[in-house]
C-alpha angles and dihedrals in degrees: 000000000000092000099048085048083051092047107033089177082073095047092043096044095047080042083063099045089050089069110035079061097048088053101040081060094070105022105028089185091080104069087054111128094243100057095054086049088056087046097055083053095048092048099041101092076058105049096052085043088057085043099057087049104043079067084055110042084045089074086051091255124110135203124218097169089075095095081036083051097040087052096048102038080049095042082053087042103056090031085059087044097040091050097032108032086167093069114107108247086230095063094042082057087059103048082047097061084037092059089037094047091048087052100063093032077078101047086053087043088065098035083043108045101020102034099231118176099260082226090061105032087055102046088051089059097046091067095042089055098046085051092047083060097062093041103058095036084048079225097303132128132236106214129181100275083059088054129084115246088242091057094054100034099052108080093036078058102120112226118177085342105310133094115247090250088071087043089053092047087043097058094033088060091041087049076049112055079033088069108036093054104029113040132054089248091065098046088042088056086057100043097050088049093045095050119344091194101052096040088062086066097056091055103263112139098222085200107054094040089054092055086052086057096056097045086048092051087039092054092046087055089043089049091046091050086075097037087057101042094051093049103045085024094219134102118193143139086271104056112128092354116178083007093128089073090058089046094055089037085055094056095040094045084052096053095264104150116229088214083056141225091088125083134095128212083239097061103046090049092054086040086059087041090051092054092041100058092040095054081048096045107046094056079051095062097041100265117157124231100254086052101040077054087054097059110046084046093057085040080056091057096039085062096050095050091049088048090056098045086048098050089047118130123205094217117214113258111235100174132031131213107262109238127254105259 
C-alpha cells in the first residue's frame, strides 16, 4: 500500500480499471474501444486545463480565472469569426493562446510585482473576466449559424482515428512532460514548490517563475476557449462556469499536491481520465446527479487524504522525553 501511495499513477490507473470493470459488468458495452475513445475526447479540454494548473499549483500558487479565461479568450474568438468568416481557424488559435497568455501574464504580474496572495488575485480576476465577457458580447450569445463551417469543423477533422481535439490534448501532455523533465523551467516549478527559500539560493527567481506559470496556465485556457466554443458552438457568460472546480479536482485527484513540488503529467492526465469516465459511467448505470455529484466529491477527498499520507514525512527525533523517575 506504501508503494502505490508513493506512485499514485499505479493506484489511479488500477482505480480506473476498477471501474471500467464494475460497469462493463453490467453493461458490457462500455469497455468497447470506441467509446473510450469517445471518453479521451470528451475529456481532452480537461485534460489540457489540468495540465496548465498543475505549472502553477506546483509553485504552491492556484488559479481560479482559467474557466474565466477559457469564456472570454472563446467569446473573442467566435465575435472575430462571426464578424470576420474569412479569417483562417489557425490564426484565430493563436490569437486565442495570445489573449489567454496575456491573461494570465496579468494574473502573474500581480502575484509577481505586488505580492498578492494567487487565491485572491485570481479570484479577483474571475470575476473581471467573467465581467469582460458580458461587456463586449453586450449579453448576447454567438451561436453556430454566426460561425464559419471551418470553425466549427476543425477540431471534429479525423486524423489516424481520432478527432483533432485528442490530437490537440495528446501534444499538449507530451509539450507537457517535455517541459517539466527536460528544461530549467520545469525543474524551477518544482523547486520553488519543494522549498521557495532555498530555491532562491540556487539562483531560481521564485517571482518570475511564478509569472511563466501563470502564462503558461493562461495560454493552455486561451487555447481551450476555442476548443469549447467549436465543439458545443456557442459562446456565452456562462461557458465553462463553475469549471475551475473540475480542473483542480483533475490535478488532486492526480497526486498534485496543493502545497506544491510534487505532481506528474501522468498523473494529471489519468486524474482528468478518472473524472471523465466516471461522469460517463454513472449516467450509464442509472445514478442521479446529486449523486453523481456525491461521488466525485468523496473520490476528491479520497485523493486528498492519499496525497497527505504520501507526502508524509517520519522526522527525525532529536530529544526524548526524560522518564519518569
Amino acid at each position: 500500500m506504501n508503494r502505490l501511495l508513493k506512485h499514485r499513477e499505479i493506484f489511479l490507473f488500477l482505480a480506473i480499471l476498477l471501474v471500467l470493470v464494475l460497469v462493463t459488468a453490467r453493461f458490457p458495452r462500455f469497455a468497447q474501444p470506441g467509446n473510450l475513445l469517445t471518453i479521451f475526447n470528451d475529456s481532452s479540454i480537461l485534460i489540457m486545463l489540468a495540465l496548465g494548473q498543475m505549472a502553477v499549483i506546483l509553485t504552491r500558487s492556484i488559479d481560479l480565472s482559467m474557466a474565466a479565461n477559457l469564456a472570454l479568450t472563446g467569446m473573442v474568438v467566435a465575435m472575430v469569426n462571426a464578424a470576420f468568416p474569412g479569417v483562417p481557424v489557425p490564426l484565430l488559435i493563436v490569437m486565442c493562446i495570445v489573449v489567454g497568455g496575456a491573461l494570465g501574464a496579468f494574473n502573474g504580474i500581480l502575484v509577481w510585482k505586488l505580492e498578492i496572495p494567487p487565491i485572491v488575485v485570481t479570484l479577483g480576476t474571475l470575476t473581471i473576466f467573467r465581467g469582460m465577457v458580458f461587456v463586449i458580447s453586450g449579453g448576447a450569445w454567438v451561436n453556430a449559424a454566426q460561425m464559419s463551417p471551418d470553425f466549427i469543423s476543425l477540431q471534429r477533422t479525423m486524423f489516424l482515428g481520432l478527432p483533432l481535439l485528442s490530437w490537440f490534448a495528446i501534444v499538449t501532455a507530451l509539450v507537457f512532460f517535455l517541459l517539466m523533465t527536460r528544461t530549467p523551467l520545469g525543474r524551477a516549478l518544482y523547486a520553488i514548490g519543494v522549498n521557495p527559500t532555498a530555491s532562491v539560493y540556487t539562483g531560481i527567481n521564485v517571482g518570475r517563475t511564478k509569472f511563466y506559470a501563470f502564462v503558461i496556465a493562461g495560454a493552455v485556457a486561451g487555447l481551450c476557449g476555442y476548443l469549447w466554443i467549436s465543439r458545443y458552438v456557442i459562446a456565452s457568460v456562462e461557458v465553462a462556469g463553475g469549471y475551475e472546480l473540475t480542473i483542480i479536482a483533475a490535478c488532486v485527484i492526480g497526486g498534485v499536491s496543493i502545497a506544491g513540488g510534487i505532481g506528474s503529467v501522468a498523473g494529471v492526465l489519468l486524474g482528468a481520465l478518472f473524472l471523465g469516465i466516471i461522469n460517463n459511467a454513472l449516467p450509464v448505470i442509472g445514478v442521479s446527479p446529486f449523486w453523481q455529484m456525491a461521488i466525485s466529491g468523496t473520490a476528491i477527498l479520497l485523493a486528498v487524504v492519499l496525497n497527505a499520507r504520501g507526502e508524509r514525512r517520519h522526522g527525525r527525533i532529536i530529544l526524548k522525553k526524560a522518564e519518569a523517575v
